[in-house]
C-alpha positions as CSV (number, residue, x, y, z in Angstrom):
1,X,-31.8,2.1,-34.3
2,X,-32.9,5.2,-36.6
3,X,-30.0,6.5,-38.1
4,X,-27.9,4.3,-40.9
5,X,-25.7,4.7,-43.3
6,X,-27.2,4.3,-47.2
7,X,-25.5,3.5,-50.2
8,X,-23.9,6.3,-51.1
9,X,-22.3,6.8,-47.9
10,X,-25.0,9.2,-46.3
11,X,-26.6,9.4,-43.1
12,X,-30.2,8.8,-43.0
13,X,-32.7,9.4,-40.4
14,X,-35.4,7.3,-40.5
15,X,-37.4,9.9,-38.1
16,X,-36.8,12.3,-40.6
17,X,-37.3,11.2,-44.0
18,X,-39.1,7.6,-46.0
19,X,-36.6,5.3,-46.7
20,X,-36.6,3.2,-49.5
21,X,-35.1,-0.4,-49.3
22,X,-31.2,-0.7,-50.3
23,X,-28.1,-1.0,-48.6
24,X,-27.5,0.2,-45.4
25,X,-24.7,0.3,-42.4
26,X,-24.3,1.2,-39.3
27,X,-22.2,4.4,-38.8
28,X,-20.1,3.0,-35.6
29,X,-18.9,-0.6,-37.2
30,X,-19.7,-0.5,-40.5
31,X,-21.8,-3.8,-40.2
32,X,-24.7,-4.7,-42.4
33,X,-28.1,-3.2,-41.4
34,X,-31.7,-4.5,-42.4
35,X,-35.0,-2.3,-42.9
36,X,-37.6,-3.2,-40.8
37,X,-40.8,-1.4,-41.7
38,X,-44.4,-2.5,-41.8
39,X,-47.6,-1.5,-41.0
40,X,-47.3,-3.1,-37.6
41,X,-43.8,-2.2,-36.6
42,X,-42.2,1.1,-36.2
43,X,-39.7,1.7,-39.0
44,X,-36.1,1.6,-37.8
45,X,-33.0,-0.1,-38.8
46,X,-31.7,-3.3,-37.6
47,X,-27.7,-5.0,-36.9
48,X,-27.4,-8.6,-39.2
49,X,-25.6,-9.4,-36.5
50,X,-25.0,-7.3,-33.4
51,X,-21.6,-9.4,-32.3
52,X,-19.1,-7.3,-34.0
53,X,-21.1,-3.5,-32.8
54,X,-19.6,-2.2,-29.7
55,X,-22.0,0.7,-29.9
56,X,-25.0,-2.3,-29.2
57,X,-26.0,-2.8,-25.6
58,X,-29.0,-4.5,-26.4
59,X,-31.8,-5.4,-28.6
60,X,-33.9,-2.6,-29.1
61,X,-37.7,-3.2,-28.0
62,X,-40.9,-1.4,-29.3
63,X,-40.4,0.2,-25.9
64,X,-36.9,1.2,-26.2
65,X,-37.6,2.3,-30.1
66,X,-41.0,3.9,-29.3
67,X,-39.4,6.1,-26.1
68,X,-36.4,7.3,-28.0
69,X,-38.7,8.6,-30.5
70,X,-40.2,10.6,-28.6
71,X,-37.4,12.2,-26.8
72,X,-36.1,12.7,-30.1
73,X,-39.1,14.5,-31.4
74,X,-39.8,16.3,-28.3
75,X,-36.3,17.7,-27.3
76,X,-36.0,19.2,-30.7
77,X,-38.8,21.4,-30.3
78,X,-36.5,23.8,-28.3
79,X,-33.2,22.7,-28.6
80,X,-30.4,21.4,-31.0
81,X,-30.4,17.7,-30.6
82,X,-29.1,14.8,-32.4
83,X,-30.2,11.6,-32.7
84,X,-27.7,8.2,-32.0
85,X,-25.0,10.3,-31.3
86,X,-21.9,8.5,-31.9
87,X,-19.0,9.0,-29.5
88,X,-16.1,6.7,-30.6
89,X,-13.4,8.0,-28.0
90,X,-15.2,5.9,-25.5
91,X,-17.3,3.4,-27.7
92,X,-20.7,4.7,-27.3
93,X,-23.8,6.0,-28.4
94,X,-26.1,8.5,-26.9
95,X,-29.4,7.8,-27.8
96,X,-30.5,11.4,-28.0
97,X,-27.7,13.9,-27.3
98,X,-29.3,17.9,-26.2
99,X,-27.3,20.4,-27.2
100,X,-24.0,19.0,-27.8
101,X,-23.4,18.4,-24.0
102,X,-26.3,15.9,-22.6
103,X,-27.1,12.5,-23.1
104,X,-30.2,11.4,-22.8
105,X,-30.4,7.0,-22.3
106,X,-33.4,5.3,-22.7
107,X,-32.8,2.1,-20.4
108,X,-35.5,-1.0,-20.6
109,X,-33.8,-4.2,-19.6
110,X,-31.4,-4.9,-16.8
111,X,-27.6,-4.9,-17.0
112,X,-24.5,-5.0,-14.7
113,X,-23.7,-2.5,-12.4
114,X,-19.9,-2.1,-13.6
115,X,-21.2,-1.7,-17.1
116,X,-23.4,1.4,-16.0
117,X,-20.8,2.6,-14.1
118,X,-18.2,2.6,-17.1
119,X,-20.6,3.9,-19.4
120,X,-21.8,6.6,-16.8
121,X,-18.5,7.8,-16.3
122,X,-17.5,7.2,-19.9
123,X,-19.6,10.2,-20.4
124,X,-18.4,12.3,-17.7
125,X,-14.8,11.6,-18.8
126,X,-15.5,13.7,-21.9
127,X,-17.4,16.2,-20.7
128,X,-20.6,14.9,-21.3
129,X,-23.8,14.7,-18.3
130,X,-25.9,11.6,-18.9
131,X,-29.5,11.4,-17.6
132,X,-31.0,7.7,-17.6
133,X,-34.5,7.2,-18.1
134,X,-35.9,3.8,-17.0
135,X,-38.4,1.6,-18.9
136,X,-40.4,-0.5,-17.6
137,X,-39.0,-3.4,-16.4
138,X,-36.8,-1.2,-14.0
139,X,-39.0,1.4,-12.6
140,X,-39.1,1.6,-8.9
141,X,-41.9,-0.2,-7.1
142,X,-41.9,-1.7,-3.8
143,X,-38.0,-2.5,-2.9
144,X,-35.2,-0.7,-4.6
145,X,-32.8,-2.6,-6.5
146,X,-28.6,-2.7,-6.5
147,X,-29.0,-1.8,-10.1
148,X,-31.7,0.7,-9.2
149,X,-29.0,2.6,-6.9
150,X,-27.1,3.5,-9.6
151,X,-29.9,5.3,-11.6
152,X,-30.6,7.3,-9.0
153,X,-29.7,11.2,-9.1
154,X,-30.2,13.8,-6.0
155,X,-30.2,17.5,-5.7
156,X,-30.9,19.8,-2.8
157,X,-34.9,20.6,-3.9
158,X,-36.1,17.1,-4.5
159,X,-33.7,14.6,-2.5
160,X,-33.0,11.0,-4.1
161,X,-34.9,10.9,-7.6
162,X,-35.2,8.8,-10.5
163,X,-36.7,9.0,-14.0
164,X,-38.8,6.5,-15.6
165,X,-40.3,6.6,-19.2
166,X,-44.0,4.9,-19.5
167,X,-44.5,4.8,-23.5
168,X,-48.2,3.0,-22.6
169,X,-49.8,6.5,-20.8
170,X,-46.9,8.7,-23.1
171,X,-45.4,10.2,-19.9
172,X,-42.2,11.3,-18.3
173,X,-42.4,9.9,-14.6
174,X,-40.0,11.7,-11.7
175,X,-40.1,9.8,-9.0
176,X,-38.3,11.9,-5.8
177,X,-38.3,12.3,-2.3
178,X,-37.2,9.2,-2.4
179,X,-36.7,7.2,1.2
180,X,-36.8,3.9,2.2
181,X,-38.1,2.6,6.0
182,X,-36.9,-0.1,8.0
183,X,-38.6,-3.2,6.3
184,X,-36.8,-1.8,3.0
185,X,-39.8,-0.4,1.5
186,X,-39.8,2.5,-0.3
187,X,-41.9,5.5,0.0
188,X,-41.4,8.3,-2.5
189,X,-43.6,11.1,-4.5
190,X,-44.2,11.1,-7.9
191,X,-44.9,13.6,-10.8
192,X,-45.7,13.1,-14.5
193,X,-45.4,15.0,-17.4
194,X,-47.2,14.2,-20.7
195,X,-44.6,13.6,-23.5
196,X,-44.1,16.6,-25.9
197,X,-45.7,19.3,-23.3
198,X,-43.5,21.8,-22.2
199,X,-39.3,22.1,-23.0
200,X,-38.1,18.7,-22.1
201,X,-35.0,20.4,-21.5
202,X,-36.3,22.0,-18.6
203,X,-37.9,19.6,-17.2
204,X,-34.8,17.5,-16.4
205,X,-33.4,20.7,-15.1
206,X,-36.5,20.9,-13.0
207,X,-35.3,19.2,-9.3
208,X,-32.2,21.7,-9.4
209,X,-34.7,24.6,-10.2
210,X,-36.0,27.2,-7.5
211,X,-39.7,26.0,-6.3
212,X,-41.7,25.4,-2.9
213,X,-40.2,22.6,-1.1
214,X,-42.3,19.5,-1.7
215,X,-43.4,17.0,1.7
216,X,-45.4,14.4,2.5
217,X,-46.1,11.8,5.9
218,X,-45.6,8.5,6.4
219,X,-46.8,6.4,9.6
220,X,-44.6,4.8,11.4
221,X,-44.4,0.5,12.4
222,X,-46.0,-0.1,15.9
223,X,-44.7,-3.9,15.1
224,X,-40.9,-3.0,14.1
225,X,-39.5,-4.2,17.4
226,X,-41.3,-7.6,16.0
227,X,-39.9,-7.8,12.9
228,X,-36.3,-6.6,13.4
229,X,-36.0,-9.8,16.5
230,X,-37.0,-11.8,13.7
231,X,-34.7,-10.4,11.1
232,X,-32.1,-11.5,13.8
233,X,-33.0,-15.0,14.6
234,X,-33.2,-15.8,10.9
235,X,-29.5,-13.9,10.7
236,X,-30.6,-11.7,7.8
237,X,-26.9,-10.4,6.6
238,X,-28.5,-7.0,6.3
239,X,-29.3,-7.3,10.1
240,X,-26.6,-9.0,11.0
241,X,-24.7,-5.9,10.0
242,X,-26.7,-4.0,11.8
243,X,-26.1,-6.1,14.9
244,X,-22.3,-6.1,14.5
245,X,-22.0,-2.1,14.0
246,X,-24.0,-1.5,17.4
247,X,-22.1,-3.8,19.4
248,X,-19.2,-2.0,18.7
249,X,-20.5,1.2,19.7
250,X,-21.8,-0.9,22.9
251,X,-25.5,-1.2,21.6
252,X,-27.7,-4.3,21.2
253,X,-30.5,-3.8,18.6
254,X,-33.1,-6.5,20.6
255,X,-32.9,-4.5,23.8
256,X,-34.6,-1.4,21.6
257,X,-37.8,-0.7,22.5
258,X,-40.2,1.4,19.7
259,X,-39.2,4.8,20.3
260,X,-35.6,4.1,19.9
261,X,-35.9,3.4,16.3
262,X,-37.5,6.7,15.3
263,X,-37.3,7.9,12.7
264,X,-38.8,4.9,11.0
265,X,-38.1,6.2,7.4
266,X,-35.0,7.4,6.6
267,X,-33.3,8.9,3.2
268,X,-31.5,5.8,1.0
269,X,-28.0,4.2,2.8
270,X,-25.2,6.1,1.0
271,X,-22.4,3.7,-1.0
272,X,-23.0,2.0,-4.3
273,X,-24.2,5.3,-6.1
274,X,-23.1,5.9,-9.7
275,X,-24.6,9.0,-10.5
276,X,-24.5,10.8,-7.8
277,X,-20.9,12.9,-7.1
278,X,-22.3,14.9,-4.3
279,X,-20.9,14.8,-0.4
280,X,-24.3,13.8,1.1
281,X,-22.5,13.6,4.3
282,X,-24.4,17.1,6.0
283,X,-28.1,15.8,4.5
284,X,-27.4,12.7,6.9
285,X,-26.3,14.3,9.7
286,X,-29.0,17.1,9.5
287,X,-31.9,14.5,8.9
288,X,-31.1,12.6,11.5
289,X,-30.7,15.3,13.7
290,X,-34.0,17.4,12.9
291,X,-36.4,14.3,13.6
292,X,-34.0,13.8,17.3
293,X,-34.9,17.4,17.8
294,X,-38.3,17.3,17.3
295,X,-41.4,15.3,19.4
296,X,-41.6,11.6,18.6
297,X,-45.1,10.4,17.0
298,X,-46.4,7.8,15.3
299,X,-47.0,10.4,12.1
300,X,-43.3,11.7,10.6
301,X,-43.0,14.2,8.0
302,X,-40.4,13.7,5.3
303,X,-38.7,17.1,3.6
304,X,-36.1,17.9,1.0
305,X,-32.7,18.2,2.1
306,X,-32.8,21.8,1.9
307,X,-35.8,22.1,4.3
308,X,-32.9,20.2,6.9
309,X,-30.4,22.3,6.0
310,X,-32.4,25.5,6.2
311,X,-33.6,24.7,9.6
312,X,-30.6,24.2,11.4
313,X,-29.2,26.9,9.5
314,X,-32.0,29.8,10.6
315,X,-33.6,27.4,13.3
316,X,-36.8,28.4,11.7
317,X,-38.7,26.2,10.5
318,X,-40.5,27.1,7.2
């Protein structure tokens, strides 16, 4: 942590200002805080003992420390921000905290869903929005993660998105667009912004702003058929699901042949979301709807949901 409590009673920053070696506390419990500073180390302050802090989620890394540093630093170039923001009413502390209203939580090491979702909507119960930004150990990759579900955000221009922080290259990573095909894998585009370029303010505003809609294709599985009658033998539970829900609508999923699983890719299941208050009930329907519409190939094109919703609104495709 940065901020501390000195001697006298005062808050120091150690962003900010030197410190100098004396007493210090944290502002939430009042426990005993050491300097660490060095020629190796970034200087920041440190809990004796981190039992008795319920503002302490978890040791902060180089990664963690170097990452809120920089949000720090570079949201205050254009807007009021304060740094380890305590909020007692619900027991927290935003890391950086943008013009009274957002918080902004740097997030490098796993923890339980319920405890996202009751910090989450700890901040939402007192008026606060929270944007997570991932380190490294949970940035998307290949497969997507029950804890990585509830990090992940969604608006109209960009779909399912996340944000990761990468404190090695010094960038701000949005990963959108995000979809995931039949094996599980993810597919997804990705833009970067350099950390301190630009208002970072707007930048997280950025998927809600007005731009061209982004695309991009993916090929579809000539071997699905394959892999889905083994998924079944080896009674996968995901499959097994699967299996159950079509037999109630009359269906068996081993007498599918290719075509009848098109499209391949498809936007992320809904449930288990904790960020994400939005009906995305239409986006499904209208997804699913546009690629039934449209000629079956072994090339599909993947849009925002606002492309979907514009077609079948205008039935003009743009």
């Amino acid at each position: 942590m940065f901020v501390a409590r000195d001697a006298k009673g005062k808050l120091v920053n150690a962003l900010e200002k030197d410190v100098t070696r004396q007493d210090y506390t944290c502002p939430v419990c009042g426990g005993v805080l050491r300097l660490r500073q060095g020629q190796s180390i970034r200087t920041h302050f440190a809990h004796e003992s981190l039992r008795d802090c319920i503002a302490i989620f978890e040791n902060e890394s180089p990664e963690h420390l170097g990452n809120k540093e920089a949000l720090y630093h570079w949201a205050k170039k254009n807007n009021q921000v304060a740094l380890e923001y305590s909020l007692p009413e619900i027991q927290q502390i935003a890391d950086v905290l943008v013009n009274e209203r957002l918080a902004l939580e740097v997030q490098c090491s796993p923890l339980s869903q319920k405890l996202l979702g009751d910090r989450s909507q700890g901040y939402r119960s007192q008026g606060y929005q929270v944007i997570w930004l991932l380190g490294e150990k949970l940035w998307l990759k290949e497969r997507l993660t029950q804890l990585q579900r509830g990090f992940l955000y969604f608006s109209q221009n960009m779909g399912f998105y996340a944000w990761e922080l990468d404190v090695k290259k010094q960038v701000l990573r949005l990963k959108y667009l995000l979809h995931q095909d039949l094996r599980g894998k993810l597919h997804f585009r990705v833009k970067e912004f350099p950390y301190g370029q630009g208002n970072l303010l707007e930048i997280l505003r950025f998927p809600y702003q007005k731009q061209k809609l982004a695309s991009f294709t993916v090929s579809q599985d000539p071997t699905i058929c394959h892999y889905i009658r083994q998924q079944l033998y080896y009674q996968t539970p995901y499959w097994m699901k699967k299996q159950e829900a079509a037999y109630q609508q009359g269906d068996n999923l081993l007498n599918r042949q290719l075509d009848d699983w098109y499209p391949q890719v498809k936007p992320i299941e809904s449930g288990d979301f904790l960020q994400i208050e939005t009906d995305l009930t239409s986006y499904y329907r209208n997804f699913q709807a546009y690629y039934q519409k449209n000629p079956k190939n072994n090339r599909q094109k993947l849009y925002p949901p606002a492309f979907y919703h514009l077609y079948f609104s205008k039935n003009v495709v743009k």
